[in-house]
N, CA, C and O of each residue as an XYZ file, in Angstrom:
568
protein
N     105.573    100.305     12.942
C     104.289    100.111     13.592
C     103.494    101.402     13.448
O     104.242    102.366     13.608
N     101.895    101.844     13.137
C     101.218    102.028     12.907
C     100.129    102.216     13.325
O      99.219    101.636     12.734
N      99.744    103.196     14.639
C      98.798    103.246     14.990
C      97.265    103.231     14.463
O      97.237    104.330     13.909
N      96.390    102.858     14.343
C      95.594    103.296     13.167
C      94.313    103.737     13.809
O      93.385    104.087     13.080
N      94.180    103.751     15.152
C      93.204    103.461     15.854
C      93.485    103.366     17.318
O      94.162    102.513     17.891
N      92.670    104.678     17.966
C      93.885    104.769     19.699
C      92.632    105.440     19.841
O      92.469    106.502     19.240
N      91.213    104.699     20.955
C      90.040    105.518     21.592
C      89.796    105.347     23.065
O      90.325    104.552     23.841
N      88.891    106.254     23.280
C      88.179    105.626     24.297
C      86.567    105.172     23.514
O      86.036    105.348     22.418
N      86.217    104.499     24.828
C      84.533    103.825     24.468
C      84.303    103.530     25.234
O      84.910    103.203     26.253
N      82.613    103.593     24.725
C      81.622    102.836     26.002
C      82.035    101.575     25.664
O      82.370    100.998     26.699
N      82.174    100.847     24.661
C      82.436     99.036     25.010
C      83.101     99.034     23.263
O      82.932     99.723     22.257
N      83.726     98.114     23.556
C      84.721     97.695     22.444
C      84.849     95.788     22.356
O      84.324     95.329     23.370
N      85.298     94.862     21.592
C      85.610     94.019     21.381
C      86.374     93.142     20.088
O      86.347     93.849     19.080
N      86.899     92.103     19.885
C      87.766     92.041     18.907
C      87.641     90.283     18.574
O      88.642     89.567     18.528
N      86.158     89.741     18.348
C      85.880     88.841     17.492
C      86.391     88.409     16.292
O      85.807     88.992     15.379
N      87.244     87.626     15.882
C      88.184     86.877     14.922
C      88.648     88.157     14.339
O      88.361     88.314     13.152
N      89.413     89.259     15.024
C      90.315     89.998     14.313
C      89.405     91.137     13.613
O      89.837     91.803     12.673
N      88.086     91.308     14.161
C      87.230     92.524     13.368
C      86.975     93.505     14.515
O      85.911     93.290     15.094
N      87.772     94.637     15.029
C      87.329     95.104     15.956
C      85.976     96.010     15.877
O      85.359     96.141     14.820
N      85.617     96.558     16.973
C      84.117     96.426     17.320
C      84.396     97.816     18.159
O      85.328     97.848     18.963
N      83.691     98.776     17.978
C      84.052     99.650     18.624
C      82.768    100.513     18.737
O      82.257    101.177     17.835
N      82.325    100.369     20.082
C      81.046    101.380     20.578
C      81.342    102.875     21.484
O      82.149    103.145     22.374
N      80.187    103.738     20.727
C      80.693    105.029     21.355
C      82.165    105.440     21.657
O      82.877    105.166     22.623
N      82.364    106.050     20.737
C      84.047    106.309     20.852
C      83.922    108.078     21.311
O      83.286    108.895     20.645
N      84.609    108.367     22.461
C      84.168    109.500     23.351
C      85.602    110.166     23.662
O      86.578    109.440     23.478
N      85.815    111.455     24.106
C      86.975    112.081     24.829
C      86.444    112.930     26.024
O      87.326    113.354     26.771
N      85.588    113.145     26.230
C      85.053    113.520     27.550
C      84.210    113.026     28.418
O      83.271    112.330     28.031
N      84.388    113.276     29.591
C      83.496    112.792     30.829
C      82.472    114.305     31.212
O      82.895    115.349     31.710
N      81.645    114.123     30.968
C      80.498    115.497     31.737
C      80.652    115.169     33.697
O      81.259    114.117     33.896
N      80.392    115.593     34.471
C      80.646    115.517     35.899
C      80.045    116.652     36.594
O      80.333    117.770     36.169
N      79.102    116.528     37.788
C      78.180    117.351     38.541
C      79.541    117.551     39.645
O      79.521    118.650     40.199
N      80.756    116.614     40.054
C      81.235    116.697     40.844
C      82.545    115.489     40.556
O      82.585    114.471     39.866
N      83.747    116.312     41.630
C      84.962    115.159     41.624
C      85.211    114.980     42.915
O      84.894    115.711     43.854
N      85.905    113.782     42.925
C      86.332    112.781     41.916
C      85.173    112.225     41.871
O      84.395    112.183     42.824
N      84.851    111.470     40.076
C      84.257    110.789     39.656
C      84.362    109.355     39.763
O      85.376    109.036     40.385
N      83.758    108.511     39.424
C      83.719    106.849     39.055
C      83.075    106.855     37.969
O      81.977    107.412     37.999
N      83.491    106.308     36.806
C      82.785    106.305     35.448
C      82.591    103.918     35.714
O      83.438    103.037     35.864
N      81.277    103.907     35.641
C      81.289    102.405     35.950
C      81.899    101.275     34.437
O      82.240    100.098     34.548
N      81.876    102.067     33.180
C      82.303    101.209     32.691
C      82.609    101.601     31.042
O      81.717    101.969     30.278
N      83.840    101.470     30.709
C      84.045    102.051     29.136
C      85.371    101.154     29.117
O      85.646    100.585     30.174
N      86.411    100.932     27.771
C      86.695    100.791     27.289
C      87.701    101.374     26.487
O      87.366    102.297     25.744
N      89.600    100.763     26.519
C      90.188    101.329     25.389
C      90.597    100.391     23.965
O      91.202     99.320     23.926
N      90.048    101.188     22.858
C      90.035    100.172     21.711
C      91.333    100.744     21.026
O      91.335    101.960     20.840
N      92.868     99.741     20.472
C      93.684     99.906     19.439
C      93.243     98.968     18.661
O      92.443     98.071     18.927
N      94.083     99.323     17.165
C      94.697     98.967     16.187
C      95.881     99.150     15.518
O      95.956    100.035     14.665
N      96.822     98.442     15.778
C      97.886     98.783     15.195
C      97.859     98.001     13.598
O      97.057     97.100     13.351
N      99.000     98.577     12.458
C      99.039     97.718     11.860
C     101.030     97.476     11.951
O     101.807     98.411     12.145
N     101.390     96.212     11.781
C     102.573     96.146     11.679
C     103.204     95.476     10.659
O     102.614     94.641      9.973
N     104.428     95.794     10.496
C     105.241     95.501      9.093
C     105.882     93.956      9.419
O     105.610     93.380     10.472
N     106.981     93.213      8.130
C     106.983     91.858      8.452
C     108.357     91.961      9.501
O     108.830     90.975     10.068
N     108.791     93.096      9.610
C     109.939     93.312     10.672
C     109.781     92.993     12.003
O     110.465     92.472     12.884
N     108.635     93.479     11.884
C     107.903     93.452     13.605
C     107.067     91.778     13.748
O     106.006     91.802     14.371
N     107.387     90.827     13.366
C     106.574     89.567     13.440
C     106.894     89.302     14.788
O     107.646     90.172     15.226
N     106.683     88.661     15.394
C     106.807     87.636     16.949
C     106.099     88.479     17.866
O     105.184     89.194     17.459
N     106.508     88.454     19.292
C     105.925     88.683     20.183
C     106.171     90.402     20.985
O     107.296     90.883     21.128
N     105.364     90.850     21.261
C     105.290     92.456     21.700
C     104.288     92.730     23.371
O     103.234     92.383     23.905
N     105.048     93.261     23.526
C     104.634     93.819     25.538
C     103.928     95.155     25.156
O     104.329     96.069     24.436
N     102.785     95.011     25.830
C     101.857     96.555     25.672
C     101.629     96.664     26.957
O     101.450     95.810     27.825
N     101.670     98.380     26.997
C     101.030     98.879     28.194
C      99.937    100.154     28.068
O     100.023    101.128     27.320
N      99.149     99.915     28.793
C      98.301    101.216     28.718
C      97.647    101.905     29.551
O      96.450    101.683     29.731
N      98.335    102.906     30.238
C      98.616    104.440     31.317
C      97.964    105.492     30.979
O      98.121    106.311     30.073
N      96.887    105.332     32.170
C      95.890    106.307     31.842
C      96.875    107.259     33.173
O      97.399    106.603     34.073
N      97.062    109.189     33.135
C      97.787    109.579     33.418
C      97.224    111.098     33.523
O      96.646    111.610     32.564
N      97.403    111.709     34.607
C      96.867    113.341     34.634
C      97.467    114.553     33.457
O      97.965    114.476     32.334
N      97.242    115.270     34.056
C      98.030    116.783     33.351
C      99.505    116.406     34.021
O     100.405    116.405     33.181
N      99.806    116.174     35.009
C     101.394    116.387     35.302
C     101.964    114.807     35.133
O     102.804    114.384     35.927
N     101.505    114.071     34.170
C     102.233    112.970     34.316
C     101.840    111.683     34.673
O     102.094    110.641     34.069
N     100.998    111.877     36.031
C     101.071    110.742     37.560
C      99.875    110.113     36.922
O      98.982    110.654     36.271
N     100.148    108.070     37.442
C      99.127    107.650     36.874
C      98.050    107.342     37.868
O      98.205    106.894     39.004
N      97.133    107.597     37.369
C      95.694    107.583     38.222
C      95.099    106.031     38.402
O      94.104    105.744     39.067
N      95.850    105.194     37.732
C      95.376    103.831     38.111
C      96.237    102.847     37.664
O      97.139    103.369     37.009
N      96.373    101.304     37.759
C      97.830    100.957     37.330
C      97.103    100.543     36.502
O      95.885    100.365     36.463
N      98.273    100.318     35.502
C      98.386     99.952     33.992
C      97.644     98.873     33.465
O      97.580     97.951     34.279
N      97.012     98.632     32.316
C      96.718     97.821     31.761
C      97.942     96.979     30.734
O      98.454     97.655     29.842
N      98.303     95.763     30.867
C      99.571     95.081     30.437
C      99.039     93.774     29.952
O      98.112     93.129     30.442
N      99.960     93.411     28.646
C      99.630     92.266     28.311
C     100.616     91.843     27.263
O     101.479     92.676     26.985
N     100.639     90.703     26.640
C     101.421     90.495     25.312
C     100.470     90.334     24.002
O      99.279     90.067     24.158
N     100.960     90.484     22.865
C     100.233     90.337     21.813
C     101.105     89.546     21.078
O     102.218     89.777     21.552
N     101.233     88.531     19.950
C     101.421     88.241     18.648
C     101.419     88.338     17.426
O     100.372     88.136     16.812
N     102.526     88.654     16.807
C     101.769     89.261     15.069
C     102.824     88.289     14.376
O     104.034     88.089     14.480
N     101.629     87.714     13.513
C     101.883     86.693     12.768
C     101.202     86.708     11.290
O      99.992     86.912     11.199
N     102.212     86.431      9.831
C     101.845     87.028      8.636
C     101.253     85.987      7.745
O     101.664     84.845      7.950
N     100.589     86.110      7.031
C     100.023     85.174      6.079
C     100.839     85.287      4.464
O     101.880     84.707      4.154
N      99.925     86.307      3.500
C     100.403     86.252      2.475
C     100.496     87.570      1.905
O     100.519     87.899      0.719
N     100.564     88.544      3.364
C     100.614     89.797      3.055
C     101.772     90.290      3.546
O     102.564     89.514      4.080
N     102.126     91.996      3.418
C     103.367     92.399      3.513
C     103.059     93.299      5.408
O     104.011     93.571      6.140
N     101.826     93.536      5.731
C     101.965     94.213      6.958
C     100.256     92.925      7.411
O      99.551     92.195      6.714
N     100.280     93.234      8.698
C      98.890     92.663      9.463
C      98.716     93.635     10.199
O      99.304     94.717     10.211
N      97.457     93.047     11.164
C      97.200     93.730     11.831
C      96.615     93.298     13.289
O      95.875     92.315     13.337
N      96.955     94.067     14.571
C      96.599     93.578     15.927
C      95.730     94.397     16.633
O      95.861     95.620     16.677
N      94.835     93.766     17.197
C      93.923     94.914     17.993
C      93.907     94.669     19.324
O      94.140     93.527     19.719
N      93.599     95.812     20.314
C      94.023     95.525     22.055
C      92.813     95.627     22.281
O      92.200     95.518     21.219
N      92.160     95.780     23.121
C      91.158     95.981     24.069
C      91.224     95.994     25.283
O      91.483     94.913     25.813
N      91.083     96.821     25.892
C      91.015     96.879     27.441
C      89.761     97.936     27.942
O      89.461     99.123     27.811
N      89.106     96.406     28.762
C      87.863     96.835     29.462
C      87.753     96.930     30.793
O      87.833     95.953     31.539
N      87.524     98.357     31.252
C      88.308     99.160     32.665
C      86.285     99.569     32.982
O      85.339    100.050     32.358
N      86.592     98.962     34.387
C      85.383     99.046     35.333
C      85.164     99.641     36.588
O      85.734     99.146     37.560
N      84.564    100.445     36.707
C      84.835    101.440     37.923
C      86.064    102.546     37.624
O      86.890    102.741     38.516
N      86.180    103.370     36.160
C      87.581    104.056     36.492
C      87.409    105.190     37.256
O      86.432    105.893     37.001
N      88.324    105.581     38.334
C      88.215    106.946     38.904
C      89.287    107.716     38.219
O      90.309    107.318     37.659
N      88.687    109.235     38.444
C      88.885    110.584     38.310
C      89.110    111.125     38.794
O      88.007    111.555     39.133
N      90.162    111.981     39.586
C      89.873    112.487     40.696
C      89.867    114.163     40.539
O      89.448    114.953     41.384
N      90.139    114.316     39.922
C      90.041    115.835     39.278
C      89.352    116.081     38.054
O      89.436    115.331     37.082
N      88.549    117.315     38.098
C      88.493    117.855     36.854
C      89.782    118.439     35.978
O      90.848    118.945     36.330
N      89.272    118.177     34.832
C      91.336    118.645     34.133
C      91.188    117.689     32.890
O      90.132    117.235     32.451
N      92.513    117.466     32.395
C      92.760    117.110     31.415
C      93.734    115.690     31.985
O      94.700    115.932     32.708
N      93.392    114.147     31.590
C      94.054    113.567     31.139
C      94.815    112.901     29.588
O      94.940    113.486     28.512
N      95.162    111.737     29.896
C      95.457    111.530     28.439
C      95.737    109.734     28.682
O      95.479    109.268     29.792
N      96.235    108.874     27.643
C      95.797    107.572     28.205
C      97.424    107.733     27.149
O      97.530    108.449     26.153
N      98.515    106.852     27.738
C      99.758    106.564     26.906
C      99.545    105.383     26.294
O      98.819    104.804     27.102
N      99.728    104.587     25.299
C     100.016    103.455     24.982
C     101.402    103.089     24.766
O     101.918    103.751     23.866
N     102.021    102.396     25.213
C     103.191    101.821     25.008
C     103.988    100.400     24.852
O     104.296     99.866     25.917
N     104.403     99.642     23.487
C     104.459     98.565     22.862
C     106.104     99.121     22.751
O     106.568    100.176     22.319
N     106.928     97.559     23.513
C     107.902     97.096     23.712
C     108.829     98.182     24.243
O     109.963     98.348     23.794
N     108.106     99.173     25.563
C     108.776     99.915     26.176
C     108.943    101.361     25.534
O     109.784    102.176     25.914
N     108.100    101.551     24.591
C     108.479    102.452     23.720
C     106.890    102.805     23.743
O     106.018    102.037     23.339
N     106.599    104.479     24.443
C     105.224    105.324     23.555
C     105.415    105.286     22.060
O     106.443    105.449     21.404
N     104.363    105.070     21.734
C     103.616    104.855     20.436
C     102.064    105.838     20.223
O     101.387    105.860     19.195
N     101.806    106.528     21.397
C     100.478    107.190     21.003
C     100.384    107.488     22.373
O     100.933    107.105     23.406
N      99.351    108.446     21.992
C      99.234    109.107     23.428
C      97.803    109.918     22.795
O      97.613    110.482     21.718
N      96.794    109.660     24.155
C      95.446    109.899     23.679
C      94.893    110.837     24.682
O      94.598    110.392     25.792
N      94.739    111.976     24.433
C      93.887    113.346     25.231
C      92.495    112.900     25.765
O      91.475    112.753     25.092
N      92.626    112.739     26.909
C      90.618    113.503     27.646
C      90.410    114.119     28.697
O      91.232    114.549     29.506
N      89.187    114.181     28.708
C      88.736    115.678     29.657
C      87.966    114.959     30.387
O      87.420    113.894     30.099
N      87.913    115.775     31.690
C      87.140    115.566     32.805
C      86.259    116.883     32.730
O      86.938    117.899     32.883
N      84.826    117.113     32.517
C      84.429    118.169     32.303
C      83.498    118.896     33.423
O      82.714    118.069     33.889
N      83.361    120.027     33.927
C      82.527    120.161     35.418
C      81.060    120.949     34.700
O      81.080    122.100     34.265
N      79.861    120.070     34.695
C      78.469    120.338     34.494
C      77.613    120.624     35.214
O      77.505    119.731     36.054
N      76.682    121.654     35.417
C      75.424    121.627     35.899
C      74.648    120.859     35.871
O      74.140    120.871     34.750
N      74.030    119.824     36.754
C      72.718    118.903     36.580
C      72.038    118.717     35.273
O      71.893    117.713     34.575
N      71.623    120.064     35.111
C      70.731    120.453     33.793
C      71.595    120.047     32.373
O      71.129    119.481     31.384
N      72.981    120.507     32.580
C      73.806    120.548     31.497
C      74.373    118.890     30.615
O      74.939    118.642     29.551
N      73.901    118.167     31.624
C      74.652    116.716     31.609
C      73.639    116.190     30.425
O      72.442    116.470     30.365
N      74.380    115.354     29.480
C      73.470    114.484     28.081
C      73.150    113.379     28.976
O      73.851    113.312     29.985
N      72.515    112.761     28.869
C      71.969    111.560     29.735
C      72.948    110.167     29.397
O      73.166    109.351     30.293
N      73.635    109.953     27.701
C      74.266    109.604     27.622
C      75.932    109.773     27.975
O      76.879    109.097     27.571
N      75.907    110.774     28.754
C      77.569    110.968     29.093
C      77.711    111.265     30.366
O      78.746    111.780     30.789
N      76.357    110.880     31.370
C      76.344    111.594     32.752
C      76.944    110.145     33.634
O      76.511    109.000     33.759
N      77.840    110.683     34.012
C      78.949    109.713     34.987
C      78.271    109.320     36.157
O      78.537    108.245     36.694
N      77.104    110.376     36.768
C      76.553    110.031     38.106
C      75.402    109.510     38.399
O      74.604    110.257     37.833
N      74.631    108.442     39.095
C      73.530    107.811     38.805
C      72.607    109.127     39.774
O      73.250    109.947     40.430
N      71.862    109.144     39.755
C      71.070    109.964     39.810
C      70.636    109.507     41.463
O      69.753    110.121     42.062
C-alpha cells in the first residue's frame, strides 16, 4: 500500500473515483487559543497492489505534540476491487466541522489502515497578530 496523497484542505471530494482537492494547507494562523477552525477537510489516496483486494478499516487521529487525541477519530471501511490492472486505487475523505485546537504547537493527523500507521501528517497551530492574519487562513470571524 501506497500512500500517494495524505492533506489537509479547505474542502475535498471523491466523485466516481477522481479526487478533488481544494486548498491543501498545513497551518492554522490564530489571534488566540484554543481555536475552532469551522470547516476543512482530510483528503487520501492510496494506491494498492492485487494482494491487498477486499475489505480495509481506516482510521484518522488528529493528535498533539505528545501524542493525545484532540478529537475522536474519523473511522470507516473502504473496498479495493481490480479490473484489468495490476494495482488501483482508493480515496478517503473526511469532512471535519467545527475542529478545535486547543493549543498553539504542533500537531499531526495519523492515518491508519487495518490497524497499522501508514502516514502521519504534520500541522501547526500558528499565534498571529490581527494585522498578520491572510484573510484566507484567519480561523476567527471577526
Amino acid at each position: 500500500m501506497i500512500t500517494e496523497i495524505f492533506t489537509l484542505c479547505d474542502a475535498a471530494s471523491d466523485p466516481q473515483g477522481k479526487l478533488n482537492i481544494l486548498g491543501a494547507f498545513n497551518t492554522f494562523n490564530a489571534k488566540k487559543a484554543p481555536l475552532t477552525h469551522p470547516s476543512c477537510a482530510v483528503a487520501v489516496r492510496l494506491r494498492l497492489s492485487l494482494e491487498e483486494k477486499g475489505d480495509h478499516k481506516f482510521s484518522v487521529n488528529f493528535v498533539d505534540s505528545n501524542g493525545k487525541q484532540i478529537c475522536p477519530p474519523g473511522e470507516g471501511m473502504f473496498n479495493v476491487s481490480f479490473k484489468d490492472f495490476p494495482t488501483a486505487n482508493a480515496n478517503l475523505v473526511l469532512l471535519l466541522q467545527n475542529l478545535k485546537l486547543p493549543v498553539y504547537g504542533n500537531y499531526s493527523i495519523k492515518l491508519i489502515i487495518d490497524e497499522k500507521e501508514i502516514a502521519d501528517f504534520p500541522f501547526y497551530v500558528n499565534q498571529v497578530k490581527k494585522a498578520d492574519v491572510l484573510p484566507s487562513r484567519n480561523t476567527e470571524k471577526e
